[in-house]
N, C-alpha and C positions, 0 to 999 in steps of 0.2 A: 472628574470624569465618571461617566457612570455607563454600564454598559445596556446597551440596546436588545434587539432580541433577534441577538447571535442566534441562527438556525444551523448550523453546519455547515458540513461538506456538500449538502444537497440544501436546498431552503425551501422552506414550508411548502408544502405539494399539496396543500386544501384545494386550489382551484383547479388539480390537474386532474380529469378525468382518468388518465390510467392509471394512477397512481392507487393502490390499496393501503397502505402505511406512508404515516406522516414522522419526519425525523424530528425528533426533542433536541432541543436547542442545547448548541454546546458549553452555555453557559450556564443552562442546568444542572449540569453534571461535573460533581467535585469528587477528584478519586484520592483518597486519604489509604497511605497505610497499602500500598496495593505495588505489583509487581511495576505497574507503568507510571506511577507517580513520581519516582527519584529523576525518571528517563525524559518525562512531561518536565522536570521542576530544571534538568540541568539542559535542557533543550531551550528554556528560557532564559536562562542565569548565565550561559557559558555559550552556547549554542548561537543563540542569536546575535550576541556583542562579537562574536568571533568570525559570524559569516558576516557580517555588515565591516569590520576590519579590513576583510578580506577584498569587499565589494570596493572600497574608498581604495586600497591599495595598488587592485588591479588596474584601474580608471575605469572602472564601471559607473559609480555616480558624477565621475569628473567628465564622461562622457555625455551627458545632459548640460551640466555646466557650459562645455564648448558648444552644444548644439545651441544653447540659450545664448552665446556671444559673449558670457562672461570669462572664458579661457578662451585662447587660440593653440590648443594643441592638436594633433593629428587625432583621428580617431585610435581607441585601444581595444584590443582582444578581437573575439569573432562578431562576428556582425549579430548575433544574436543575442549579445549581451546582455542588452537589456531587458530582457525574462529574467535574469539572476535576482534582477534588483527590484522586481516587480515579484517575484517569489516570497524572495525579505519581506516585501511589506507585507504579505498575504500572511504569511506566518507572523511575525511582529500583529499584526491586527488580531488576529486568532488568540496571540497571547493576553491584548490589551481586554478581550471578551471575557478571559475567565480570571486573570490576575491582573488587574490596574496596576499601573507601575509610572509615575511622574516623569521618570526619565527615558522611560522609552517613548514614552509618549511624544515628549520632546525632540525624540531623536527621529520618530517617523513621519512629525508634521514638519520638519527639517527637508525630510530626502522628498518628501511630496513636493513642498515648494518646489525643489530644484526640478522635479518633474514637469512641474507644471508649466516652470518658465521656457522649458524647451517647445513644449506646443504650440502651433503653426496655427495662424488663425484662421487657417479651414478645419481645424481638430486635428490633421492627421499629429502624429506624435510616432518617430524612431531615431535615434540618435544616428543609426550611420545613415540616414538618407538625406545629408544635411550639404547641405552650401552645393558644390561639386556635383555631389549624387541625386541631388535633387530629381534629375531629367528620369533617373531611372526607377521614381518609385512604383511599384505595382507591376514591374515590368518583367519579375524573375517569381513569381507568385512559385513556381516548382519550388527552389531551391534557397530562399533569402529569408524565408521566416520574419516578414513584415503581420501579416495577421497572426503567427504566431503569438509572437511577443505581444500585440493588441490584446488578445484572449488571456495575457497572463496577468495583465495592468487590468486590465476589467474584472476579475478573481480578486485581485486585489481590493480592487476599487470597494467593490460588493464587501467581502470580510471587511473592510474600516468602516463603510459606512453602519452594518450592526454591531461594528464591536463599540463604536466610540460616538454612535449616532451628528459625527461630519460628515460633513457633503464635500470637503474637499476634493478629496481620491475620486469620488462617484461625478463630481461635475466634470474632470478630466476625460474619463473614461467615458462618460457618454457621449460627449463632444466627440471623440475617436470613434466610438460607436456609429454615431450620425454620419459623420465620414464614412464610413465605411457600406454602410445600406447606401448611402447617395452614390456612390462606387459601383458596389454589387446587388444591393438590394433587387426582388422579384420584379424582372422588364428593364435588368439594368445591362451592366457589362457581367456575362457568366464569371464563377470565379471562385475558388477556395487556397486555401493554406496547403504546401505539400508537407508542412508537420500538423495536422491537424492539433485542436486546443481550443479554440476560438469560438467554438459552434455549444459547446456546454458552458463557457463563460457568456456567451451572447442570451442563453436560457436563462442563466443566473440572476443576469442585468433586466432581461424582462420581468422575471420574478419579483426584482426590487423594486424597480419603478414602474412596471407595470406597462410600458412602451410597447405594445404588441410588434412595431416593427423588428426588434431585437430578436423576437421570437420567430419572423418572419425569412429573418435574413440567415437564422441559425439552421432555417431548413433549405434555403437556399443552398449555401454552402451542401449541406451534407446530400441534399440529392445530384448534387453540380458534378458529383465523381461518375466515373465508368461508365461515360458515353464516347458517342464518336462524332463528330471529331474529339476526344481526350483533352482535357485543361492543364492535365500531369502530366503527360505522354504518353499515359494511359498504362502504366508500370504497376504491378502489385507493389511495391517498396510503398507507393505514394498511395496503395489502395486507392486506385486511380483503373484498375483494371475492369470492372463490374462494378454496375449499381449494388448500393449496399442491399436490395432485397432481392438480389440474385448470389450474395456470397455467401459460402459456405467452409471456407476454409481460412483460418486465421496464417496472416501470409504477411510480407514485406517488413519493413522497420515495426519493429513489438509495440516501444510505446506510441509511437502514430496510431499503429492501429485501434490499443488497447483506449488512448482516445476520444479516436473517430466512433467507440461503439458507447463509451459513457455521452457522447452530444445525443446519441441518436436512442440510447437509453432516458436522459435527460426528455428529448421532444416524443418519446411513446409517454413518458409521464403527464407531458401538459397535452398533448396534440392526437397520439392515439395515432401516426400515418399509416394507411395502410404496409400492410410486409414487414414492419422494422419490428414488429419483436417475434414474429417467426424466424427472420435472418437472424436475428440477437441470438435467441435459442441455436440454432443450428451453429452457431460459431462458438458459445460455451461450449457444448457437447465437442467440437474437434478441439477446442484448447484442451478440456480436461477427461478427455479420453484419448490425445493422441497428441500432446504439445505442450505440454506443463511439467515441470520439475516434480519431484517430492515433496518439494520445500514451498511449492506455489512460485517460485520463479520462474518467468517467461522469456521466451528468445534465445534460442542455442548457438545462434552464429555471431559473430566476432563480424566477418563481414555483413556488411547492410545492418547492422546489430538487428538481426531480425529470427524470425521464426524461422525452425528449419521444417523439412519434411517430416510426417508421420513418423514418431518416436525416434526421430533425433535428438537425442537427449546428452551429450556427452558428457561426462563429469568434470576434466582439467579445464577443458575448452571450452567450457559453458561460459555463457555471457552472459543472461538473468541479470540485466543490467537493473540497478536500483529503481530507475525509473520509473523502468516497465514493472517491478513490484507494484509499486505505490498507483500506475495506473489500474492496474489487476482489481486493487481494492477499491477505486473508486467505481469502477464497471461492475464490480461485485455489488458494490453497494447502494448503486441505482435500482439495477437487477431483483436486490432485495426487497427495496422498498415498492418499487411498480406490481410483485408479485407475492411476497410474505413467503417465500419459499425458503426451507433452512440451507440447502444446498448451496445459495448463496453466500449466505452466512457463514456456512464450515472454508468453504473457500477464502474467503476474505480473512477470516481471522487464520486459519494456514498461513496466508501471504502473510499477515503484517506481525505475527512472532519468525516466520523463517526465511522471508525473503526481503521484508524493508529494512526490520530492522538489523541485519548483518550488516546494514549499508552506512551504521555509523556504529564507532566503536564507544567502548563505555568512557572515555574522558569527555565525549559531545565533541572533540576536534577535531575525527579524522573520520575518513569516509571509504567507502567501497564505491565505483564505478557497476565495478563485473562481480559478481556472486559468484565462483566456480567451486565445485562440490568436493573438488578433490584438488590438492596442490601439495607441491614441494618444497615449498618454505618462501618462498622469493612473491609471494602474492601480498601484500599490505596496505593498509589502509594510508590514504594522504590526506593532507590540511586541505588541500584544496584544488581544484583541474583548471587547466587552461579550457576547458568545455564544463563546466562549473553547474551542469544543470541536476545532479544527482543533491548534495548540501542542502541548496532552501528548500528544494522540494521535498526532502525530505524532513527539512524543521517544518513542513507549513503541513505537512500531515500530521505529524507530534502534535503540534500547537493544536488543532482540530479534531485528534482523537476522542473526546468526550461527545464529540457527535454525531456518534458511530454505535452507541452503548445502547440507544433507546430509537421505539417509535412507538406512535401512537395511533389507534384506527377506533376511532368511535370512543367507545369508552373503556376501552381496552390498553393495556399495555404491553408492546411486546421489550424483551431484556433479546438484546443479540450478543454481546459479550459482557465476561463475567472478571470481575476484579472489586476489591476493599471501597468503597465512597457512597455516596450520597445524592438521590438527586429529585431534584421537584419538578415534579411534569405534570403540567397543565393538559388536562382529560379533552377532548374536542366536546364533549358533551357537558362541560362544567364541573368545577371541583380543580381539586389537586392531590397527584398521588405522588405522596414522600416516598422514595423506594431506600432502601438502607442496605447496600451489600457488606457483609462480612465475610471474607475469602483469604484462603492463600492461594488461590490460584494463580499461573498455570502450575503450580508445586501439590499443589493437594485441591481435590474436586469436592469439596464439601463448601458449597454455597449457603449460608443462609442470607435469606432477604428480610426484611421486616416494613411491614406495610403501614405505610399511615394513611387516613384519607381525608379531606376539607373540603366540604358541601360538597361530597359524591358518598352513597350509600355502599356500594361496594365497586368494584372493576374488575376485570378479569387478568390473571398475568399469563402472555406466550411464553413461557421459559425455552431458550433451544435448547434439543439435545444433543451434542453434537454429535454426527454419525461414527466416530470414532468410540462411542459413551454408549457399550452397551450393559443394561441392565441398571438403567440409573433408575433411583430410589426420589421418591418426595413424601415428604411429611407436613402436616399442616397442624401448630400449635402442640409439635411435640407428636402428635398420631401419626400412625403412616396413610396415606390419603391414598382411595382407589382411582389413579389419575392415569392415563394413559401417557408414559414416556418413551415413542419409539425411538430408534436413535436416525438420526438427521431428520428428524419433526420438532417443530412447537408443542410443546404440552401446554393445555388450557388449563389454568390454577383459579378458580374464582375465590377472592380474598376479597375482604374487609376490612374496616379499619382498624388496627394493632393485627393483625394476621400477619402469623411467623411463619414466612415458608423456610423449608431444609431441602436441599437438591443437593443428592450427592453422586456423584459423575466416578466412575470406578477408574484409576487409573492404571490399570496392568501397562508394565512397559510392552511394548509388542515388536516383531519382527515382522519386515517388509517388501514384500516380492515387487518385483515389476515384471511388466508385460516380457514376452520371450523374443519379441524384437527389438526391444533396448538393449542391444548386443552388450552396452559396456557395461551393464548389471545382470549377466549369465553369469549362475554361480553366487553372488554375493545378497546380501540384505540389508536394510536401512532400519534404523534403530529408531522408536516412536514413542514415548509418551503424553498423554494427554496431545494438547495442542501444539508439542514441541518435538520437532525434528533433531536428532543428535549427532554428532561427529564424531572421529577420533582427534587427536592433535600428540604430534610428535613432541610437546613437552609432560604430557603426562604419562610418557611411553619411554624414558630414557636407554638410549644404547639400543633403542631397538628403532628400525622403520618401520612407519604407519602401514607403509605398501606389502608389508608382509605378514599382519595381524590378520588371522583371523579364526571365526568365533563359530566351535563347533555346534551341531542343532541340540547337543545335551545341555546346554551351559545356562545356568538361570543367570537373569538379570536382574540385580539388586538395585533398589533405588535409595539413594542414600543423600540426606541433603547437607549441602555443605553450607554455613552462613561465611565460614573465611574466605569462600573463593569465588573470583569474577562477579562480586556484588552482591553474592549469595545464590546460590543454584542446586539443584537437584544433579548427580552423577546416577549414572548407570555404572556398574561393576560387575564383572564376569571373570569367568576362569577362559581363556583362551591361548592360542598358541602365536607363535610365530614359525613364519614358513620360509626355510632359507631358499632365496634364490637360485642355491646352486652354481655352478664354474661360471664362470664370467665370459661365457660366451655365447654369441647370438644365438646363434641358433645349431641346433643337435638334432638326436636320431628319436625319432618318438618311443616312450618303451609305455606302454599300456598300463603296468601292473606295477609301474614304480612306486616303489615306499619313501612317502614324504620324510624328508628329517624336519620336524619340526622342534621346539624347545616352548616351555610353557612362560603366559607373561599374564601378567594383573593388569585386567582390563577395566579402561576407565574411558565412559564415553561421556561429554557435556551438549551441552545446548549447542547446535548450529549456529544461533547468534552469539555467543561467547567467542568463535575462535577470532583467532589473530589478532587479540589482548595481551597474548606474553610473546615470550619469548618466538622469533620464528622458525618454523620448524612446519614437517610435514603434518598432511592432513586428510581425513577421509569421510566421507557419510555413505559410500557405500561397500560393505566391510566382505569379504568371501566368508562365504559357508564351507565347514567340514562336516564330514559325518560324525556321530558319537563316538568321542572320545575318552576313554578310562580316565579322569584324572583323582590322584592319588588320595584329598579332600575332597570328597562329595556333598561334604552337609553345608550345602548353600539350600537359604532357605529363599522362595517364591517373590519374587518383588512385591 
């Protein structure tokens, strides 16, 4: 087998008028030696064989089986099951693009079959809509996630057809697609998805084959919301309440929404509609001025798992469902490419060190649902959910990370994240630029790149800087270079061939306020390095509670890397206190002037992705402030 030209998470956006940057293929890009490769390598090796276990066990592929007539069993799980296993193959495809592997291969043109023989020789294709429920397909479009799950087998479809250059998966999924324009298609029956999904696979599937109608129907669906009479009920959950180029607030179920805005991102890429990237804009700005985590996690409420109000942010009860991560970054990632804007860029890579990747832990077998910033011990990761949709989606982002790294505009190169590998990117204007990253990043901000180039004369490199990176440094062939690096801009690098660039990104650990309306962070601060959010955890804290550490504004923060611990990581250390709670009673007389008892503790904060690997025990990422405090050794030196 040999792989095709794997374009990413997004695919080549040559012919899309709004599109300014074109994404470099994910099979360009080989990251050696680098923070995310053990994570990419066991996402493959342990990850994938373990969710496809899970999938056979559950009756998720035995669920096609009976729909094919080959079992007579009841149907099994939620009705929407079939996204799980259409996730699987999107990520299994993904892996087959950058690592061939015989046996996976074998194991994917396995579940395809079984896919296939389920399909209805009008294309439709869903396992619980079978024998019985037949009468009622199309008939609960709110609430039954029938195009849902279409839009996730079409994802699929598309990743096999460039990872492995078959048309199996792609000839299923189109069939289903055709079904569905004959359905809904423009002058048909109105009509979308109340979990939106379908409308940026439908873009995808135009992309590959070129079927304008695919394109057609994906703006069908997304302009089909927020009229009246309603198709939804006209609910923000269902973002069903206002046309998307009249919203302005990020509202109902997170990843629905987070979604509905990468389809409508996706159609300004190829289509340009009027209003959709003015709305687009004005809904970034209230996520992340007024509805975003620290961490880049989205969705505060538990109920409707959706967005709450204006700086409802709470930390036990946060929900930042994995999900709604991973959709964050693909909306980021659109955003990026339509625009070249770094803002994008700093956001998306925020999300996918502090809010995807907590959603699996470092063995690759177990998984987070809810992201919560703050817990008492009893929050932990599982094998696996009876709503199962955090896992694939989560390996099928892993699997596809390398095409996330690059794009290309002209004959230009932009680098949007920074990590150890290698990778050949084809110039639009002719040639090939080798790019060579040498990093320990996110551990240390000292980038080099080394440039090669084959029949192109020079190119220019966008290096980000990330807006948390101030005072970054570049050097070109060993000299310091007069290059403009603001932080959260592109720096333009013109290089040549063998041209050494050095980008060195300062990493001060920093301290982190929130807004004065985030009641539940009056008083306290979040702890920052580079691209990584930090926590406490009550196993590095013995005999003491996390809920009563905290870290006076004298106290320096040391950065210390540890290679024994949680896979090798960077600790934060400080001199800090603990604050006794005091009689064990609710509530008492206020005295103003009281003198805390505190007692002093050796503070040690890790990566927000690291917790809930050992042992369980409390936990915190936003820590209380004290004033300066004497403590007895002062000579800490500066992180």
């Amino acid at each position: 087998m040999s792989a095709r030209k794997l374009s990413g998470p997004v695919a080549d956006l040559s012919r899309s008028p709004g599109a300014r940057l074109h994404p470099v293929s994910i099979a360009a890009v080989a990251l050696t030696d680098s923070f995310w490769e053990p994570r990419i390598r066991t996402n493959r090796e342990v990850t994938l064989a373990a969710q496809l276990k899970q999938c056979r066990e559950t009756g998720r592929i035995e669920n096609f089986e009976c729909a094919a007539g080959r079992k007579d069993v009841p149907f099994q799980g939620i009705y929407f099951n079939d996204s799980d296993v259409y996730k699987w193959l999107e990520a299994a495809a993904y892996s087959l693009g950058t690592n061939p592997n015989a046996i996976l291969d074998a194991e994917v043109d396995e579940v395809i079959q079984i896919v296939g023989a389920a399909q209805q020789p009008n294309g439709y294709l869903n396992t619980y809509y079978m024998f019985e429920r037949e009468k009622d397909r199309f008939t609960n479009l709110k609430d039954m996630h029938e195009i849902y799950c279409a839009g996730h087998l079409i994802q699929a479809a598309v990743a096999h057809s460039r990872a492995t250059g078959k048309s199996t998966l792609l000839d299923i999924a189109s069939r289903l697609a055709d079904h569905l324009y004959d359905v809904f298609g423009p002058g048909k029956r109105v009509g979308a998805c109340g979990h939106e999904e379908a409308e940026m696979a439908l873009v995808e599937l135009y992309r590959e084959t070129g079927k304008r109608e695919y394109l057609e129907l994906a703006l069908a669906m997304t302009d089909a919301r927020g009229h009246k009479p309603p198709i939804l009920g006209g609910s923000a959950y269902h973002q069903d309440h206002l046309p998307l180029v009249d919203q302005k607030e990020m509202t109902g179920h997170a990843v629905r929404h987070l979604y509905y805005l990468s389809g409508a991102a996706d159609l300004v890429a190829e289509e340009n509609p009027p209003g959709y990237q003015a709305a687009l804009e004005a809904l970034w700005q209230n996520l992340t001025r007024r509805r975003v985590y620290v961490t880049g996690g989205a969705g505060s409420r538990y109920e409707g798992e959706a967005f709450g109000s204006d700086y409802e942010l709470p930390n036990e009860r946060a929900y930042t469902e994995t999900c709604a991560a991973i959709a964050s970054v693909m909306w980021n990632w659109r955003m990026l490419n339509i625009t070249g804007e770094a803002r994008f860029a700093d956001l998306m890579e925020l999300t996918l060190y502090n809010a995807v990747l907590p959603g699996l832990a470092l063995d690759g077998e177990h998984y987070f649902y809810e992201n919560p910033l703050a817990d008492t011990g009893g929050h932990r990761r599982q094998a696996w959910f009876g709503c199962a949709c955090c896992p694939p989606n989560i390996a099928r982002l892993l699997a596809s990370l390398t095409g996330y790294f690059y794009s290309t505009s002209g004959n230009a190169v932009w680098a949007h994240l920074y990590a150890a590998g290698e990778a050949q990117i084809p110039l639009e204007t002719g040639g090939i630029a080798t790019i060579t990253q040498s990093t320990e990043y996110p551990w240390d901000g000292s980038i080099t790149l080394k440039v090669s180039l084959q029949d192109a004369e020079s190119t220019t490199l966008h290096l980000r800087i990330p807006a948390w990176a101030r005072r970054a440094l570049i050097r070109l062939n060993g000299k310091p270079a007069n290059i403009h690096a603001e932080p959260g801009e592109y720096a333009k690098v013109p290089v040549k061939d063998g041209t050494t660039v050095i980008l060195t990104l300062p990493m001060q650990a920093e301290r982190i306020a929130s807004h004065a309306y985030v009641r539940s962070n009056m008083g306290r601060i979040a702890l920052k390095r580079g691209p990584l959010v930090y926590c406490i955890e009550g196993t590095d804290h013995p005999g003491v509670d996390v809920r009563n550490i905290a870290l006076p504004d004298n106290s320096d923060l040391i950065a210390e890397h540890r290679t024994d611990l949680l896979g090798g990581i960077t600790v934060l250390q400080a001199q800090a206190v603990a604050i006794s709670p005091g009689e064990d009673t609710l509530y008492m007389p206020y005295e103003a002037e009281e003198e805390l008892d505190v007692e002093p503790v050796a503070f040690t904060a890790i990566p927000y992705y690291a917790w809930a690997n050992r042992a369980a025990g409390g936990m915190e990422v936003w820590i209380p402030t004290l004033p300066e405090i004497e403590f007895e050794d002062e000579d800490q030196e500066d992180a």
